[in-house]
N, C-alpha and C positions, 0 to 999 in steps of 0.2 A: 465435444471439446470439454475438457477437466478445467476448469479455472480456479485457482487460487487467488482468495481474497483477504487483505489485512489491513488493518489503520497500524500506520506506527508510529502507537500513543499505550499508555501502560494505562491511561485513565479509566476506571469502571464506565463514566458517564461521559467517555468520549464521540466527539461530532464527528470526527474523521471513522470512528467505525457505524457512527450510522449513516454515514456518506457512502462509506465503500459498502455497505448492506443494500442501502437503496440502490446502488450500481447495480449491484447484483443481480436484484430483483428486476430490475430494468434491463437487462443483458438479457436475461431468462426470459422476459416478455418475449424480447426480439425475436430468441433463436431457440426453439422446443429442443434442440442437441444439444445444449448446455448444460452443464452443472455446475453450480459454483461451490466452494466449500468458506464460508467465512472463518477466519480464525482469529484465538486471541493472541500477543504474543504473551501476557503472563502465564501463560501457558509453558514460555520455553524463558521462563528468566534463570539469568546464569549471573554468579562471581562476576564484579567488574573485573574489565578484559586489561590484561599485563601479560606482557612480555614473561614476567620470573610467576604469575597462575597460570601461565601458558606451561611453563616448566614443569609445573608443581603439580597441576592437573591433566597437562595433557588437552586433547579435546573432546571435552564434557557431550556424554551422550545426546542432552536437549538439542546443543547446537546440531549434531549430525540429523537429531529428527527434523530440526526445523529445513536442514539441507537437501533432505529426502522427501520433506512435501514439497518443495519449490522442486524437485527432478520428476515429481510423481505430476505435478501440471502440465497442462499444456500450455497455459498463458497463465500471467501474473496482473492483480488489479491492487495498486499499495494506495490507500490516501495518507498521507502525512501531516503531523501534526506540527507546530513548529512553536518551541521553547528558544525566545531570542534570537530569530533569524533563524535557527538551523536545526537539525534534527532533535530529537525527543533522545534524554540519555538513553532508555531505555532500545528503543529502536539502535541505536547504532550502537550501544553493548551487542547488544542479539548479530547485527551486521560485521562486527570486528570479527567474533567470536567466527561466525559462522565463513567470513573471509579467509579464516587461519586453515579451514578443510579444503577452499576451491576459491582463490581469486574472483572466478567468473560465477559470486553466488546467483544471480540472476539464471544463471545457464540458458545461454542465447532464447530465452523465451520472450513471446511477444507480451509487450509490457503498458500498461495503461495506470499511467499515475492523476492521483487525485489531490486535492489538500482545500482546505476548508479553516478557518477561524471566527469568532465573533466578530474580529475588527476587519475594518475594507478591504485589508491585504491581502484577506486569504489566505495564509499562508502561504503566498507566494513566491517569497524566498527560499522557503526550503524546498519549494517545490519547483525552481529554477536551479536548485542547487545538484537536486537527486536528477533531475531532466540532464542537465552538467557530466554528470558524472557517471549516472548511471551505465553508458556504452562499454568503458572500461571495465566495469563489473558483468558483462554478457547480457544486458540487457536491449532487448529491441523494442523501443520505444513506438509505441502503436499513435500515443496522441497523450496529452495533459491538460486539463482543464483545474481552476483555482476557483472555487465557490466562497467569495466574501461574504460578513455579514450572515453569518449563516442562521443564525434566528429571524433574522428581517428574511429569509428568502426558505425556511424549510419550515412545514408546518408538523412538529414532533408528533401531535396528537392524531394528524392523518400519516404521518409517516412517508413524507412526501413534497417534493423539491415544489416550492407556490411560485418560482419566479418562472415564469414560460420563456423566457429568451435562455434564463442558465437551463433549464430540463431541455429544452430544444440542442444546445450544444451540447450536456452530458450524452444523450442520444444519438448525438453525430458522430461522438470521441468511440461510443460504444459501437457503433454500426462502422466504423473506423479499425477499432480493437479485434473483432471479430471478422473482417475483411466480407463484409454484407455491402458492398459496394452495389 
């Protein structure tokens, strides 16, 4: 199993991609057939998305590469970062842009969303939001979990989730994601 892995946060020092890393790392424990591949998305940043750069540009190579790794996966693992309730501009330029080649950017792949913030919430908004929504875009939602606080429950310098109740469920969502039933 190919797994595709992203935080969608454009931040260098972002928590939601060392959230979805640790996932990773933790999937790969699980299951010796796995591979994940983490990516960045400034990797694929593109012109904010309009209707008349839509015109003017057409659809910009990045977006088709970023389309052609989510088709080159077998499953999808996003943790989400969350600017005011809702997605990261960044993320969802990349999601418009990449919408305009295939409606169903997920392309029915089995899906495991993650989100994470400093404060209690977790980003749990936007990550009810993408949970929401995501089905319309082909995604098949395997399971979602919201890791609040995330300095009170990850220790950076071992690289490594301290809270045992959230590591016990990220493990469940993952054994979940992976159909290890």
């Amino acid at each position: 199993m190919k797994v595709l892995a992203l935080a969608a946060s454009n931040s260098r020092k972002s928590i939601n991609k060392t959230l979805v890393t640790y996932a990773s790392e933790q999937l790969k424990e699980l299951r010796d057939n796995v591979t994940v591949e983490v990516i960045d998305i400034n990797d694929y940043e593109l012109p904010l998305f309009s209707t008349d750069r839509e015109e003017e540009l057409g659809q910009p190579q990045l977006a088709h590469d970023f389309y052609n790794k989510i088709k080159s996966a077998d499953g999808l693992i996003i943790s989400f970062a969350e600017h005011n309730g809702s997605y990261t501009a960044a993320y969802k330029n990349l999601f418009d842009w990449v919408s305009r080649i295939n409606i169903k950017v997920f392309q029915n792949k089995p899906s495991l969303f993650l989100s994470t913030s400093p404060g209690q919430g977790g980003a749990s908004s936007v990550l009810k939001s993408a949970e929401t929504s995501a089905p319309f875009f082909g995604a098949e939602i395997k399971g979602t979990l919201s890791i609040p606080s995330f300095f009170d429950n990850f220790d950076s310098d071992k690289n490594q989730l301290t809270n045992k109740n959230l590591n016990r469920k990220l493990c469940e969502v993952l054994i979940n994601f992976h159909g290890l039933h």
